[in-house]
N, C-alpha and C positions, 0 to 999 in steps of 0.2 A: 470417400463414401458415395456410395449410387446412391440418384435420386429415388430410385425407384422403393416402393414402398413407404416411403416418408410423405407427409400431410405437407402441404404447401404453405405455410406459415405466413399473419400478416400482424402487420400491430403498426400504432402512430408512433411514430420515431421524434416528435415531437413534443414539449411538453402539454399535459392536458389545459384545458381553460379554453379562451375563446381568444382568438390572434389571426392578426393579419394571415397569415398563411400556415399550411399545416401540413406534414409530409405521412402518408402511408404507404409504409414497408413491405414487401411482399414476395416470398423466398420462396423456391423450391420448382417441381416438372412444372405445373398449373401456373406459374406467376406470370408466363406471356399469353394466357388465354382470361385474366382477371380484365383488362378492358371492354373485351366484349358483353360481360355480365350488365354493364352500362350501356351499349348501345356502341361502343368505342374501338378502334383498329390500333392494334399495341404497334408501338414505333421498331422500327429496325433497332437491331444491336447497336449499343451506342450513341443512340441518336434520340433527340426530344420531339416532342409532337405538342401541339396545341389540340384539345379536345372539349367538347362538350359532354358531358354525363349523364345520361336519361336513367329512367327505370320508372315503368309503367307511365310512356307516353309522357313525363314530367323531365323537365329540366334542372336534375339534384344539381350543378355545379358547371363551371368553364373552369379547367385541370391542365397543368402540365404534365404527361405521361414522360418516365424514363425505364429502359429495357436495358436490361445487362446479360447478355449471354453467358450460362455457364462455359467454363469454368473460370469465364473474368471476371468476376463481379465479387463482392468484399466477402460471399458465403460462399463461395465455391458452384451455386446453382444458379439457375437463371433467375434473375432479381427484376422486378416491375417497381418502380415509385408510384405512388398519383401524389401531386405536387397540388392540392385543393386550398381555399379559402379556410380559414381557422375555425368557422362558425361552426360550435355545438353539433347544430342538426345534420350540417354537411358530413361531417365526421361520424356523427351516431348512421346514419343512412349507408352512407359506404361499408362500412365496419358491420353493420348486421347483414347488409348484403353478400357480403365475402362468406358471414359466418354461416349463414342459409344456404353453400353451396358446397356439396360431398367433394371431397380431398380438399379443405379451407381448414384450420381452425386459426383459432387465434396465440400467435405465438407465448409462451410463456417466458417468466421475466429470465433474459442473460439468454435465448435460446437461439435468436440471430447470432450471437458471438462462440454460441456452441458448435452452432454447424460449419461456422469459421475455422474453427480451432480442427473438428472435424476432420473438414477436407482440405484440410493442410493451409491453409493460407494465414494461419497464427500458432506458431507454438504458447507452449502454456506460461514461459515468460512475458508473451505480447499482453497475452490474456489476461495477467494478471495488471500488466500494465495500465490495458486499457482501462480496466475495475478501479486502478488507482488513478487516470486520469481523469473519469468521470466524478471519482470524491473529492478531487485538488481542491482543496481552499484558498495554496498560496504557488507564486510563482515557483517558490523553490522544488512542492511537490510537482509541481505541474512538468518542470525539468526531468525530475528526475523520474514520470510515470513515460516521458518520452523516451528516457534513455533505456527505461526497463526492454518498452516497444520496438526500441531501435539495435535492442542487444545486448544490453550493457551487462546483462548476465548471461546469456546464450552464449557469446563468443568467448569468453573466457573459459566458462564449462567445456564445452567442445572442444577446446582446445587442452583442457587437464584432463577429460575424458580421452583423449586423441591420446596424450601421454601416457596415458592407465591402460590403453590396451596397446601400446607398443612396450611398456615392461614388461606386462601378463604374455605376449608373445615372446620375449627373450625368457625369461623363467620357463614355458613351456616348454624353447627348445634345449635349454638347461637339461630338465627335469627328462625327458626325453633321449637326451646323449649321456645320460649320469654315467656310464660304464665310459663313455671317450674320457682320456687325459687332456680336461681342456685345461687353456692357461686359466692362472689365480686371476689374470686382469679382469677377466668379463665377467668374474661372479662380483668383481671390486667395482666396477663401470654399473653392474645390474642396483649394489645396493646403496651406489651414490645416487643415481639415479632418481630412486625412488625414494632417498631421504629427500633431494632437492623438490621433488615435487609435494611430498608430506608437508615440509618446512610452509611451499609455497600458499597450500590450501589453509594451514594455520593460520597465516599471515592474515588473511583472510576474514578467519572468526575470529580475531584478536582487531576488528576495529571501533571497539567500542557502542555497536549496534548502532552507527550515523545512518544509516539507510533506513530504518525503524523508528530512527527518531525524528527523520525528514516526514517520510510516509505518514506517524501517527503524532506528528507532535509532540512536541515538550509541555512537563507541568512544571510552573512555579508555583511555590505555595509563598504567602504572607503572613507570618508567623510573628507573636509578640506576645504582650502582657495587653491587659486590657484596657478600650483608650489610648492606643498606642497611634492611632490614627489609622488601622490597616483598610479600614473601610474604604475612609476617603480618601485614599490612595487607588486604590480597586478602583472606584469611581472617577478620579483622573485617567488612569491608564484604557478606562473604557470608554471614555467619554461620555458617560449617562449614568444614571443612577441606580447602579445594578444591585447595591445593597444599602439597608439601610445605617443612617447615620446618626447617633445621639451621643450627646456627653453620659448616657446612663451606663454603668459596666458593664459589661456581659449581654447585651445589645445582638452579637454576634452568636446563636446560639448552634448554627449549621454551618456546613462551607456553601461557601457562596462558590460559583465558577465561572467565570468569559473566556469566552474562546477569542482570539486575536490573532491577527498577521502585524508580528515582527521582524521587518526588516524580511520577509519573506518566508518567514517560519509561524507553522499552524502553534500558539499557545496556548495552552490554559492557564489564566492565574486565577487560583485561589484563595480565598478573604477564608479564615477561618477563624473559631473563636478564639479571646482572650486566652492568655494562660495565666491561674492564678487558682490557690486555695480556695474551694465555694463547699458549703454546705447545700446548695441548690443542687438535687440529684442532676437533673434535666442539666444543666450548665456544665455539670461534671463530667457527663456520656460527653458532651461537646468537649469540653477539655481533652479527652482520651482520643475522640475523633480527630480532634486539630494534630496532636500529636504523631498520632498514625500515620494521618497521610502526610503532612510534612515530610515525615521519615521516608514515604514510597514516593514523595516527587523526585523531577529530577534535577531542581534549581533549589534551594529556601535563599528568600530574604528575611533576614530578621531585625523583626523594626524593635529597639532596643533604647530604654528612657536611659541608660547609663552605661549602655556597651559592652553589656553583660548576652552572654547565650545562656535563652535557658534551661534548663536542667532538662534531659532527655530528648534533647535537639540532637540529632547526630548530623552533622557538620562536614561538607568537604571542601575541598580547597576552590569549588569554582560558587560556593555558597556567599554569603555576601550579611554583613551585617551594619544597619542604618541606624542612624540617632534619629528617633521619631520627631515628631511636633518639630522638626527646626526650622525654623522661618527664616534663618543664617542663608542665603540661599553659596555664599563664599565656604560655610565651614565644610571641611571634609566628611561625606560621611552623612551629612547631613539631607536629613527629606522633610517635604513640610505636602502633603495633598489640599489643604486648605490654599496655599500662596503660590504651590508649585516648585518651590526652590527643591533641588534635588531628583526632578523625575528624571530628565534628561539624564544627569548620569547613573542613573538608575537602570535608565532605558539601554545605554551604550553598553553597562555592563551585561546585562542581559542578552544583549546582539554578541556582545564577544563573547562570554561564554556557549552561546549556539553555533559561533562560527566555529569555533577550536574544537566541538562535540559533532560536530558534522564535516569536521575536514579532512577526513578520508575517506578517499573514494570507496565505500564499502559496497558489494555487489549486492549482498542479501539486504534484501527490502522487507522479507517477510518471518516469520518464527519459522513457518516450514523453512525453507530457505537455509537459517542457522540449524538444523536439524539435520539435514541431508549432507552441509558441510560438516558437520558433528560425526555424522556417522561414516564416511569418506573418510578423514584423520584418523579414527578410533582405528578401523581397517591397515590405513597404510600402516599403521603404526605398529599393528599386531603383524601386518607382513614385513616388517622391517627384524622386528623382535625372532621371529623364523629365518630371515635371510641369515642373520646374525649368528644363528646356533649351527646350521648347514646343510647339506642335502638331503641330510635323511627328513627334517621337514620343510623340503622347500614344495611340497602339493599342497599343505596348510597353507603357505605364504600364499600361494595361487588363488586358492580361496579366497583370501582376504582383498588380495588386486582385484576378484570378480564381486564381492560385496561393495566395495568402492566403487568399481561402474555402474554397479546396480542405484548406490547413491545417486550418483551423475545423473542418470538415466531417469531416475523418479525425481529430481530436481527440475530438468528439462523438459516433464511430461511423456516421454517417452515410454512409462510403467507406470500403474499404479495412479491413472488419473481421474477417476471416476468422481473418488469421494472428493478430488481437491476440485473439480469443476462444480460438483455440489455445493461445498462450500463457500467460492466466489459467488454464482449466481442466487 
């Protein structure tokens, strides 16, 4: 992307509030002429400078300046820091300064990592990356927004993309010599080929969406009869007093939700209300609530006075169900939130079943992501179904190999990226 014609962008890169030290950003042609607005000489490429800041004969600040010469710098433009004091006024001073001077504005939110992605110094895996390294709540997302940054979808696409257009080249010259008596082998060779690589993209969206459930988290829900204890259980697992607690029934009339780092995964557990026959409308919306989403989480515990599930719970095998009130802290099976017996393995089961739901390595991190492999399979698969039938439609198969790269291609950003940049930032 030329600089030319584009505003020179600035913003605190910093969080707001008042702090020790405070950095402002400042991209584009103008961002090695922003010191002199202050009274100040921008440092060489590369290199830091100590400065003092005036503006009208007054001393705004003592700055460390940094100068990045395009095209090395994290935007692809020439990049200015001012490295200032955290104080409110220093911040408001400089920042209305910049904005009072034609080719300045002030950048808007994600638009530093737009002109990145831009002039090529991030494709749109990084990009999304970085969007999911800045939400990390736990180690494990924070892993895996590095691996996005580092590739860990880029280089496997480009390399099935790489695939997709050396089949689409043999089918062309297929398609091309149809009058030559070529041998049976290389139409045999073209549509193993291309099943091995279909298979492989499968594989793919067959891993149980672990990358999505890194990324967004897991819900558990806490499900029972009412009195079951499920509150104060919540309030153990959270440490505080996130919902309220009474021997009265039906006490729980909402879900409650805490978000938590387990063992390195973002959860949500959910306290929901009782389950049980009420005449109370209000109680009943809740009964209907609790049941619902229990059904759309993706863990239930069922705290259970006799070990019963109950009725329109739907159940799978990594669900889990607990003898409530048990102050046994030895019996199986057993939870008590009051005395503690039971959380621990409560807590362990929970860790294992996040491990086993996140232990493969799945490259899509995002919906788009399972979409794009969605439509890439659909393709191969209809150009398999042509290979199959024989010459006379193998320029439909063609088709279908160039819909597949088309996938690739809008997967990697390389098509079609406007609205998915809109959407991150």
């Amino acid at each position: 992307m030329s600089q030319a014609g584009y505003k020179t962008i600035f913003a605190i890169a910093t969080p707001p509030g008042r702090s020790a030290i405070a950095v402002i950003r400042i991209s584009g042609s103008l961002a090695g002429a922003a010191p002199a607005l202050f009274g100040a000489a921008c440092p060489l490429a590369g290199q830091f400078s100590v400065a003092r800041l005036v503006l009208d004969q007054r001393v705004i600040d003592q700055v460390i300046l940094l100068f990045m010469q395009a095209p090395f710098s994290s935007t692809g433009e020439d990049v200015c820091e001012i490295h200032c004091h955290g104080s409110r006024a220093v911040i408001d001073v400089l920042l209305a300064r910049l904005g009072a001077e034609d080719g300045f504005a002030m950048a808007k939110p994600g638009e530093f990592t737009r002109r990145s992605f831009m002039n090529g110094k991030m494709d749109l895996s990084g990009v999304e990356g970085l969007a999911d390294l800045i939400e990390a709540e736990t180690a494990t997302q924070l892993h895996q927004a590095w691996a996005q940054i580092d590739g860990a979808l880029r280089a496997p696409v480009m390399a099935w993309r790489g695939e997709l257009v050396g089949i689409a080249a043999q089918l062309e010259a297929l398609i091309d010599f149809a009058d030559e008596d070529l041998p049976a082998s290389v139409e045999g060779a073209l549509r193993t080929s291309t099943g091995d690589l279909h298979s492989a993209l499968a594989s793919h969206l067959d891993d149980g969406g672990a990358g999505e459930l890194v990324r967004d988290g897991v819900t558990a829900a806490l499900i029972g009869p009412v009195n079951a204890g499920k509150s104060t259980i919540l309030n153990a697992l959270a440490g505080r007093s996130a919902a309220i607690v009474s021997d009265e029934a039906g006490t729980t009339r909402d879900i409650i939700e805490v978000r938590m780092d387990l063992a390195g995964f973002a959860v949500t557990l959910l306290d929901t209300a009782g389950l049980r026959n009420t005449a109370d409308h209000i109680e009943e919306l809740g009964v209907e609530r609790a049941v619902a989403r229990a059904n759309a989480a993706d863990i239930r515990a069922v705290l259970s006075l006799d070990g019963a599930v109950p009725v329109g719970i739907e159940m799978t095998p990594d669900d889990i169900v607990l003898l409530a009130k048990c102050d046994d802290g030895d019996k199986k099976g057993g939870i008590s939130g009051r005395t503690g017996a039971g959380i621990d393995r409560f807590v362990d089961h929970l860790k294992a079943v996040l491990k086993e739901k996140t232990s493969t390595s799945g490259v899509a991190t995002r919906e788009r992501h399972k979409q794009a492999l969605q439509e890439a399979v659909v393709a191969m698969d209809q150009a398999l179904s042509f290979l199959e039938i024989g010459p006379d439609v193998y320029e439909l198969a063609a088709e279908e190999l160039h819909r597949a790269c088309r996938a690739m291609d809008g997967l990697i950003g390389r098509i079609g990226i406007e609205s998915i940049l809109d959407e991150i930032f």
